[in-house]
C-alpha positions in Angstrom: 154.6 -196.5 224.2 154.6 -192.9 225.5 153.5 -189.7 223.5 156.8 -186.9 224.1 153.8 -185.0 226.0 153.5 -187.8 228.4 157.5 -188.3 229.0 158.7 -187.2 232.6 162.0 -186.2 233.3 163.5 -188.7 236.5 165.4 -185.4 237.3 162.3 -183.4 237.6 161.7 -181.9 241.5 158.5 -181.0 240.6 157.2 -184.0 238.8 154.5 -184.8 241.6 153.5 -181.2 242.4 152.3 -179.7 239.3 149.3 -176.8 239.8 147.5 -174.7 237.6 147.5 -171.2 237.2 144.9 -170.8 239.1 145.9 -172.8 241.8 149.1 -170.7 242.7 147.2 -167.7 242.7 144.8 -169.6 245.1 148.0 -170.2 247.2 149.2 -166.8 247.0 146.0 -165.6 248.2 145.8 -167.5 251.0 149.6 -166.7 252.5 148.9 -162.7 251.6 146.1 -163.0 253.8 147.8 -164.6 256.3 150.8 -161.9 256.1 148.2 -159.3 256.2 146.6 -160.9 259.3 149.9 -160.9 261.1 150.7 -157.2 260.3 147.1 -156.1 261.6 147.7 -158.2 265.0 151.3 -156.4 265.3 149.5 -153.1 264.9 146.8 -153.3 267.4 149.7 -154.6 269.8 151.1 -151.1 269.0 148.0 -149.2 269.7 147.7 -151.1 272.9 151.0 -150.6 274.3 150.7 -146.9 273.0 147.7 -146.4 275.4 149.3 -147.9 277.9 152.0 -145.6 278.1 150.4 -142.5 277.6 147.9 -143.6 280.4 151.4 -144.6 283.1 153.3 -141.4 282.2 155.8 -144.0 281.1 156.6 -142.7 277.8 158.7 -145.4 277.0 156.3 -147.7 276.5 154.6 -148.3 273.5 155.8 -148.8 269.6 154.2 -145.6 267.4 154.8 -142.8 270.1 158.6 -144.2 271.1 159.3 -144.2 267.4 157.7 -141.0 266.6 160.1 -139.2 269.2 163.0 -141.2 267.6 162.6 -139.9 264.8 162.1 -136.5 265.5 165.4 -136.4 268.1 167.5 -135.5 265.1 165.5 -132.0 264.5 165.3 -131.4 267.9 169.0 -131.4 268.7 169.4 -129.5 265.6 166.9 -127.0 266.1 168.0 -127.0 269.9 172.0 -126.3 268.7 170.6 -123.9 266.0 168.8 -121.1 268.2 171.6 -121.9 271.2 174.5 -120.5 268.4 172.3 -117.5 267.9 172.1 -116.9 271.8 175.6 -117.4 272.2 176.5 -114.9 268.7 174.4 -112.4 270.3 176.4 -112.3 273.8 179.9 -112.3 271.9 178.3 -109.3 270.1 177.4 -107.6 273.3 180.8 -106.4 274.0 181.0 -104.9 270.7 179.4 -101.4 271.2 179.8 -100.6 267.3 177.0 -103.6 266.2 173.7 -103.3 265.6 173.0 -106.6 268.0 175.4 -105.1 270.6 173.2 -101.7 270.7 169.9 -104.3 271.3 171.4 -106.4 273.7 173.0 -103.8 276.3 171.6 -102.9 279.5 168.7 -100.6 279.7 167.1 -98.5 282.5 163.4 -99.0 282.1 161.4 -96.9 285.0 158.7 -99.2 286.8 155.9 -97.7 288.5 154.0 -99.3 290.9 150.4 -98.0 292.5 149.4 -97.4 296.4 147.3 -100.8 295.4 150.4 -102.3 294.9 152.4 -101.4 297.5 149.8 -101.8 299.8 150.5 -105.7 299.3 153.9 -105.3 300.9 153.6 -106.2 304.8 154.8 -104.0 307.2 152.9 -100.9 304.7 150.2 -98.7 305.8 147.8 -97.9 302.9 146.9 -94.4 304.1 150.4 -93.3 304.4 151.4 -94.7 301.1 151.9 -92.3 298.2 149.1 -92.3 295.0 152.1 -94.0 293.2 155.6 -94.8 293.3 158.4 -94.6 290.2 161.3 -96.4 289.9 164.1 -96.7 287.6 165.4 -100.3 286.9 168.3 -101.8 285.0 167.0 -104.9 282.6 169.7 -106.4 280.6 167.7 -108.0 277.4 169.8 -111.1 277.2 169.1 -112.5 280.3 165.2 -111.4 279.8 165.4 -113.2 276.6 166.8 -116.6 277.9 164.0 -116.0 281.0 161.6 -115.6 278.4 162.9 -119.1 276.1 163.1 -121.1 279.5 159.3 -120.5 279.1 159.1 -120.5 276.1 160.7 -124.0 275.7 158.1 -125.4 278.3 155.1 -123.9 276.6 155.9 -124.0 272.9 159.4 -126.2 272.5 161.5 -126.1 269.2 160.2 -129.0 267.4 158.4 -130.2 264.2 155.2 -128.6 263.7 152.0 -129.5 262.0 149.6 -127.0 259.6 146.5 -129.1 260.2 144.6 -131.1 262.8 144.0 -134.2 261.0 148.2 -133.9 260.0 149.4 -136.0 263.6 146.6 -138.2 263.3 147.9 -139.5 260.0 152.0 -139.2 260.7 151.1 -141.5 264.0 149.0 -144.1 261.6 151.4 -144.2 259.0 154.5 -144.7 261.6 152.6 -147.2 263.4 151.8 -149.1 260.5 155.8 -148.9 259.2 156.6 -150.1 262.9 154.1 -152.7 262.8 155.8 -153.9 259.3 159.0 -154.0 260.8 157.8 -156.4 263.6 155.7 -158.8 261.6 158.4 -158.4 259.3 159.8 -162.5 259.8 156.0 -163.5 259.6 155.4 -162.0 256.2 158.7 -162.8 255.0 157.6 -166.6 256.1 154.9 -166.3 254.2 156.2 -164.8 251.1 159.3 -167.4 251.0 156.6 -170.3 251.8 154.7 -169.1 248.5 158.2 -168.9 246.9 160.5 -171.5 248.0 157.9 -174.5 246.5 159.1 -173.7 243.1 162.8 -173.4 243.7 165.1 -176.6 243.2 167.5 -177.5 246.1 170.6 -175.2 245.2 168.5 -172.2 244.5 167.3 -172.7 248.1 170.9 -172.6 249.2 171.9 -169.3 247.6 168.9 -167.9 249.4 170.0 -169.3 252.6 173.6 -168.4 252.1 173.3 -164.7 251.0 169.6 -163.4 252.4 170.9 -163.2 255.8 174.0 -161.0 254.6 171.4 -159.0 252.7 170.2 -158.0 255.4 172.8 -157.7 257.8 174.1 -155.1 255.3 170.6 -153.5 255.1 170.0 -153.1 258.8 173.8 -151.5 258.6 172.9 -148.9 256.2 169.8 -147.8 258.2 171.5 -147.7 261.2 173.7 -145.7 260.0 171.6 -143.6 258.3 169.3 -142.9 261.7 172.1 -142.4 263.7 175.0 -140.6 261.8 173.8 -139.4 258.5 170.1 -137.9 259.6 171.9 -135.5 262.7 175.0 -134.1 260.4 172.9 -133.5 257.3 170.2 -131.4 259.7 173.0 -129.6 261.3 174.4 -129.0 257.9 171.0 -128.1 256.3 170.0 -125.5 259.3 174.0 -124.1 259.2 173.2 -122.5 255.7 169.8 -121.6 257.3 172.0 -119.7 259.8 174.5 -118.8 257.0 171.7 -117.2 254.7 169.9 -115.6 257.5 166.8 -117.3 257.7 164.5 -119.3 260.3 163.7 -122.7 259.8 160.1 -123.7 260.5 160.2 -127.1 260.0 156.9 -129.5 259.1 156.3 -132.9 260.7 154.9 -134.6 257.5 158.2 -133.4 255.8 160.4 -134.4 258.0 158.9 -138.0 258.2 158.9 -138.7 254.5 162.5 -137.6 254.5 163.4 -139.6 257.6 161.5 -143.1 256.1 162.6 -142.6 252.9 166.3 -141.7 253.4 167.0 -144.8 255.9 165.5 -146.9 253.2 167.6 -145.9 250.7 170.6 -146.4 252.6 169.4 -149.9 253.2 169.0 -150.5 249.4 172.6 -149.0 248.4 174.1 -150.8 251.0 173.9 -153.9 248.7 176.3 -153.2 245.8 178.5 -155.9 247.2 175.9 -158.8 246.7 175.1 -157.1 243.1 178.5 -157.4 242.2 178.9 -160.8 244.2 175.8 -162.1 241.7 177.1 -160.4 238.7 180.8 -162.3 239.2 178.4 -165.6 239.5 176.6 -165.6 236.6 179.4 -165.0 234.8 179.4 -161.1 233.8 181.7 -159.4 235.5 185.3 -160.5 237.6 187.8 -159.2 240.0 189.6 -157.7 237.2 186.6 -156.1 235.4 185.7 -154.6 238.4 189.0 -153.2 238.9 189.5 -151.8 235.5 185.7 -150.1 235.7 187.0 -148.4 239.2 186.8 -145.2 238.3 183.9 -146.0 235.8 181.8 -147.3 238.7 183.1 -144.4 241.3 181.6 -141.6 238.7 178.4 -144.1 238.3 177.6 -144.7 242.3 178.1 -140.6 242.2 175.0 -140.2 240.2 173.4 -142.7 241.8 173.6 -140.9 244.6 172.4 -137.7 243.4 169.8 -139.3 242.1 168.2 -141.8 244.8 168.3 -139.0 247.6 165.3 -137.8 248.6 167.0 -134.4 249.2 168.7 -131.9 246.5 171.8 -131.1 248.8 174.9 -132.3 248.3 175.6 -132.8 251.7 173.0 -135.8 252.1 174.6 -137.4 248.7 178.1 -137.5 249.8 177.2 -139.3 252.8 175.7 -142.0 250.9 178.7 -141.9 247.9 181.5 -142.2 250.1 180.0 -145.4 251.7 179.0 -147.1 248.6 182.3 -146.0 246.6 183.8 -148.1 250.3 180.8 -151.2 249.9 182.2 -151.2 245.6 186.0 -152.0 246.8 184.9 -154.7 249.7 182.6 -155.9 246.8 186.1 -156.3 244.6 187.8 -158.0 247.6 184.9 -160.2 247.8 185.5 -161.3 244.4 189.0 -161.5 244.7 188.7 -163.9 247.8 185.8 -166.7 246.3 185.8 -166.3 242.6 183.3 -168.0 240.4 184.2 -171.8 240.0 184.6 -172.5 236.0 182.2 -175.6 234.6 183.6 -177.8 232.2 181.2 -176.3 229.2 183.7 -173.1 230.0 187.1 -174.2 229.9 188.4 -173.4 226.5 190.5 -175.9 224.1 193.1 -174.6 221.6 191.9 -175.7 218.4 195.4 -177.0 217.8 195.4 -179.8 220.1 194.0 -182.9 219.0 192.1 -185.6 220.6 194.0 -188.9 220.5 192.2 -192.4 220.3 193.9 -195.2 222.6 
């Protein structure tokens, strides 16, 4: 006869696998490594490629450096647009003789004078019959100076991030090379992880997973996408506008930038899934279609302050882009709800005490 410490459940999975403590943390030791391995392979396939390019000319090749100009292209159509409204301000105010920009930007006679040395360069010329100098009076219109001069200027010193230490590009290229090389390994530490995982889960836990981690992140991807290639361009534009509106010149910091434009994607990625919260709330049991729809405007003012609160950024520029898509992800998580709602168990169905149970 068995002790109740020695009776086994027929219905246990696990009955032939049990491990200690320490052997799961032996296990999960050994796929970290392995995860860890991957990521540092992914990375030096990075720093490879990287030299490659830079060695070719073929800037397009490579992982850290490709990615590093991605990110920065938002600032540098911004910055780009920003300085080309103040050229284009400054020759609408050049017909208006009564402005302070007008009276700088007219035409000017500036007198030029050039030595026998000089003009002795010219062919044709006789030094000895040359003069000891010559003046002349010239007309130099400052705008067209001042686009001569950014044409140049551009070349030498374009408008882009800067940095305010040597060391600072030397860390923003490791630390984008190791997000890229993240992203890459990214199915071979996710292996890993659901290998460590995926031994302790019973057969329809496994299925969820399999049913609704593939529209996690198709919904993640979405929201960094559009993040990277709608939200990050409007909310610089928007940002350097009230630069331009309150008179000021942005000087803008790599290392700043970059946190914002890792961080920010991220974000979106994360808010992006309020539909399989509210799926997995209307599962277990907590919420339905018509709680949800009664809590609208509830929810609305909630994914507001979410929103101010998760952005990286105080403006409320940046949190409007992210409310207005989540407040749109909240009602297609209400249709979702609406479409495949939560079968009811037996235990759930409720009997009016009035009715009676008949014996035949």
């Amino acid at each position: 006869m068995r002790s109740r410490d020695e009776i086994i459940d027929e219905d246990d999975f696990f009955k032939d696998t049990r491990m200690s403590f320490g052997d799961h943390l032996e296990v999960l030791r050994a796929h970290l490594w392995r995860a860890i391995y991957g990521l540092f392979f992914c990375m030096l396939i990075g720093f490879i490629l990287d030299s490659i390019g830079n060695a070719t000319g073929m800037d397009y090749i490579g992982i850290g450096r490709p990615l590093m100009e991605i990110i920065q292209a938002p600032v540098k159509q911004s910055l780009n647009a920003f300085y080309d409204r103040r050229m284009k301000r400054l020759q609408a105010e050049k017909e208006q003789a009564n402005s302070a920009a007008a009276q700088a930007a007219q035409p000017r006679v500036m007198r030029l004078r050039f030595t026998r040395e000089d003009l002795a360069q010219l062919p044709g010329l006789r030094a000895d019959l040359l003069p000891e100098h010559v003046d002349l009076n010239a007309v130099v219109d400052p705008v067209e100076v001042y686009e001569i001069n950014e044409q140049v200027t551009g070349y030498v010193r374009p408008r882009e991030l800067t940095t305010l230490s040597a060391q600072e590009g030397f860390v923003i290229y490791f630390k984008v090379s190791l997000i890229a090389g993240l992203v890459i390994a990214s199915p071979w530490v996710f292996w890993q992880i659901w290998s460590f995982v995926a031994a302790g889960l019973y057969p329809h836990e496994k299925r969820y997973v399999h049913t609704y981690l593939p529209i996690s992140v198709v919904l993640f991807v979405l929201g960094v996408v559009m993040c990277q290639f709608f939200v990050m361009p409007k909310t610089v534009d928007a940002l350097l506008w009230f630069n331009e509106y309150v008179g000021v010149t942005p000087d803008l910091r790599l290392s700043e930038w970059l946190s914002l434009a890792i961080l920010l994607p991220v974000v979106f990625g994360l808010s992006f899934q309020t539909p399989l919260v509210m799926m997995f709330l209307e599962r277990i049991g907590l919420a339905d279609a018509d709680t949800f729809k009664r809590k609208r405007k509830y929810a609305v003012f909630g994914l507001a302050v979410f929103a101010a609160i998760i952005t990286p950024t105080p403006d409320a520029i940046t949190m409007m882009y992210l409310w207005l898509p989540m407040v749109a992800l909240y009602e297609f998580g209400v249709w979702l709800a609406v479409l495949s709602p939560r079968r009811r168990r037996l235990d759930d169905v409720e009997v009016p005490e009035s009715e009676e149970l008949i014996e035949v």
